[in-house]
Residue, then its C-alpha position, 0 to 999 in steps of 0.5 A: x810519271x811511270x803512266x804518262x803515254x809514249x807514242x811510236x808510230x810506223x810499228x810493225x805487227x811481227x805475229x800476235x796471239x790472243x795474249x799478246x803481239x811481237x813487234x818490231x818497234x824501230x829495229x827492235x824485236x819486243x813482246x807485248x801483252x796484250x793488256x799494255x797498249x793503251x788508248x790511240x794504239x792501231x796496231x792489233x793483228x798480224x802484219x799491221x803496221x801503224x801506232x802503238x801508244x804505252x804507258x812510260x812504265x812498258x817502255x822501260x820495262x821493254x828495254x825501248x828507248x823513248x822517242x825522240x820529241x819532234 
């Protein structure tokens, strides 16, 4: 299950570069490699704000906690 997709919605794009985009994922502050987003992300520039889908693995390794099933 370390690919299974985690959706977080309303994610703000702090700064992003050709590598990757610091964003702010509820009120944490985390990097992301370009590479990491999977499929159904629409966040990708400075100052958007939007979803950003990743595969479990990310989440853990970014220190993110998943959220919370609606």
């Amino acid at each position: 299950m370390p690919d299974t997709p985690i959706v977080f919605e309303d994610v703000e794009v702090l700064s992003a570069t050709d590598l990757t985009m610091r964003c702010r994922v509820g009120g944490i502050v985390v990097i992301i490699g370009r590479g990491q987003p999977l499929s159904g992300t629409t966040i990708r520039a400075a100052h958007d704000r939007g979803r950003l889908v990743l595969p479990r693995w990310a989440v853990h390794d970014l220190g993110l906690p998943e959220p919370a099933a609606d």
